[in-house]
VEXDREN-2710 file (C-alpha; in Angstrom, 1 decimal):
% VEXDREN-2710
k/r/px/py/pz
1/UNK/-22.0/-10.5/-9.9
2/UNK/-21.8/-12.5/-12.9
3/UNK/-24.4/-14.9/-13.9
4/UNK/-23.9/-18.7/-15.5
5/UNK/-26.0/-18.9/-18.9
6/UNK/-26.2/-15.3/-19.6
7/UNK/-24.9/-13.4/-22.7
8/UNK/-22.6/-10.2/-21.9
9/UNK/-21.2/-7.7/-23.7
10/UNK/-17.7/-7.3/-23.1
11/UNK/-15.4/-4.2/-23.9
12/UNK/-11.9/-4.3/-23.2
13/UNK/-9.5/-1.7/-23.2
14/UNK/-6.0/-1.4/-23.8
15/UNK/-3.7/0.6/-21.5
16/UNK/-4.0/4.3/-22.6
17/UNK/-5.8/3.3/-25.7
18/UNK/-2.6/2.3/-27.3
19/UNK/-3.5/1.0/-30.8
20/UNK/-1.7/-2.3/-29.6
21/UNK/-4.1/-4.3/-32.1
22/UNK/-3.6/-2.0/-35.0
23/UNK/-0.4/-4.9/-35.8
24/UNK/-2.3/-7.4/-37.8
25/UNK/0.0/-10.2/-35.3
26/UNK/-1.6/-8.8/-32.3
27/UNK/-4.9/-8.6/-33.4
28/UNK/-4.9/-12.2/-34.7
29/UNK/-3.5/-13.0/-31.2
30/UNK/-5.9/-11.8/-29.5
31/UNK/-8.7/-13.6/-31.5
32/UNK/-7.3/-16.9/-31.7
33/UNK/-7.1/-16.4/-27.5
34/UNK/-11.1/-15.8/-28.4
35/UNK/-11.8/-18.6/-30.0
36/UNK/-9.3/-21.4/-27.8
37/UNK/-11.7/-19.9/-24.9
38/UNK/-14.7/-21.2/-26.9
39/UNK/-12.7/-24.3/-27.3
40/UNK/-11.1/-25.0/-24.3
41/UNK/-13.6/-23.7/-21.6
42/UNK/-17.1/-24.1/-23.0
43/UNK/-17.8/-19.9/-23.5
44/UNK/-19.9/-19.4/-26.2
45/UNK/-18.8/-16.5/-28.4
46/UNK/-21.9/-14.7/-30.3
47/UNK/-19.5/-12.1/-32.1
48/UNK/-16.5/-9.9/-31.6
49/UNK/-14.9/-7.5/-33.6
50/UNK/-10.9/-6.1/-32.5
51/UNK/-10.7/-2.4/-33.0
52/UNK/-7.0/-1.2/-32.6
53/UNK/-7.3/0.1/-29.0
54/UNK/-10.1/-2.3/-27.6
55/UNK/-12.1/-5.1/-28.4
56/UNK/-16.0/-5.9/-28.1
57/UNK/-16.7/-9.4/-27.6
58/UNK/-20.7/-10.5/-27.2
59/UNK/-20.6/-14.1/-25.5
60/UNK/-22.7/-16.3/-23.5
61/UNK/-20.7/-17.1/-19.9
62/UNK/-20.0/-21.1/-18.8
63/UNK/-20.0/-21.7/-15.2
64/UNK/-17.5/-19.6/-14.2
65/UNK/-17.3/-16.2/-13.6
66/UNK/-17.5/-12.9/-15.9
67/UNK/-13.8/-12.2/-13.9
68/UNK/-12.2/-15.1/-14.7
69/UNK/-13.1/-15.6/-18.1
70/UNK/-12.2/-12.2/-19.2
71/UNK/-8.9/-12.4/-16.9
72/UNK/-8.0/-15.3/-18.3
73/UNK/-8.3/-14.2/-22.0
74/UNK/-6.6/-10.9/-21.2
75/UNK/-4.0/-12.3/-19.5
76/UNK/-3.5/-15.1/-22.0
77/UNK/-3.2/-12.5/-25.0
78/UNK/-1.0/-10.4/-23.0
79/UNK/1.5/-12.9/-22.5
80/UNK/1.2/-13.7/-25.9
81/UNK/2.5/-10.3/-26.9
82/UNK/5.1/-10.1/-24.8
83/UNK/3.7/-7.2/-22.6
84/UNK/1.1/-5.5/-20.2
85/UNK/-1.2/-4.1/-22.5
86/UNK/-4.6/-3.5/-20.8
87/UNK/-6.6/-1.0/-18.9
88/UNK/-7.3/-2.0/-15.9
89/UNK/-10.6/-3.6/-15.8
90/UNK/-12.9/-4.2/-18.3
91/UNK/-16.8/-3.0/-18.7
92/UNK/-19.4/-5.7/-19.3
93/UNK/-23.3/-5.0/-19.8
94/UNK/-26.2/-8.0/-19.2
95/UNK/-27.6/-8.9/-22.4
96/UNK/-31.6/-8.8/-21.6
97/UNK/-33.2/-11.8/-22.7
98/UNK/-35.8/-9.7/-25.1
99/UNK/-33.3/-7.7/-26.8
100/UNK/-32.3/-9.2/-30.3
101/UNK/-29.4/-10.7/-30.5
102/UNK/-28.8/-10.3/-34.4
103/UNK/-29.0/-6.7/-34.2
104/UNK/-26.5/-6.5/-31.4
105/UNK/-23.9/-8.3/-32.7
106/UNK/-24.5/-6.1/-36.2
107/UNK/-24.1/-2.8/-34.3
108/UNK/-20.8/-4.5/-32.6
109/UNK/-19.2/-5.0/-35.7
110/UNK/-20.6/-2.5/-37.3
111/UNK/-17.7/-0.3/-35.1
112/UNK/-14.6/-0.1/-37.6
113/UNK/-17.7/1.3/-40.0
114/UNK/-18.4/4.2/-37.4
115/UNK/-15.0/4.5/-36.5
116/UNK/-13.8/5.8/-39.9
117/UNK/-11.9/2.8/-40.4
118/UNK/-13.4/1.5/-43.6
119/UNK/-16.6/1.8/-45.4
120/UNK/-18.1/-1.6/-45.4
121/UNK/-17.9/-4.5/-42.7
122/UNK/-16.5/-6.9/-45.2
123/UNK/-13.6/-4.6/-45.7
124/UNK/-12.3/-4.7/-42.1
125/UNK/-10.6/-8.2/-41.3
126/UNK/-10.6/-8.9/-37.5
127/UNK/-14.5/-9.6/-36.2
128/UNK/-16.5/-12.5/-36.7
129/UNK/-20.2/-13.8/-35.5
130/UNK/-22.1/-16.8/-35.5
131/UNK/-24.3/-16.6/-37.9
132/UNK/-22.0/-16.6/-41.0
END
């Protein structure tokens, strides 16, 4: 059960882990379906970053619920693509009003870094977070 007002961690998955975002187009696709969800339904987005086979998206939910607001932004970036591309499902964690928020969204992008992918935040183009 979801809860209005509260921050959640969201991790998405593609289907099989399929590097579908490792294609610059997809990835950029699936953030600008991030961002019109700010826009367009009031979800506040903290930070994200899109790794090739999944994404990690720290937001603060709107009146709706978790479901829908992840379903819609899957489904929207899906059809974008041109394909079924996710995992079915999606795993989301409460975000505890005492835990610090800046030091979240620093280990969340922080994952191309452990990854292996590159060797400094700034290097890796597809997260973002509030406060820059």
């Amino acid at each position: 059960m979801s809860e209005a007002g509260r921050l959640y961690l969201i991790t998405g998955v593609t289907s099989g882990r399929e590097p579908v975002f490792a294609d610059l187009r997809h990835a950029r696709i699936l953030i600008n379906t991030l961002r019109l969800e700010a826009v367009q339904n009031d979800v506040q987005t903290w930070c994200y970053v899109v790794m090739p086979d999944h994404f990690h998206w720290l937001m603060q939910l709107n009146d709706e619920s978790l479901a829908q607001v992840v379903g819609r932004v899957r489904g929207i970036c899906a059809r974008r693509i041109g394909r079924r591309i996710w995992q079915k499902g999606f795993h989301d964690r409460a975000v505890r009003e005492e835990e610090d928020l800046k030091a979240l969204a620093r280990y969340v992008i922080a994952n191309p870094i452990r990854a292996g992918l590159v060797d400094a935040v700034g290097d890796y183009p597809h997260w973002d977070a509030i406060w820059l």
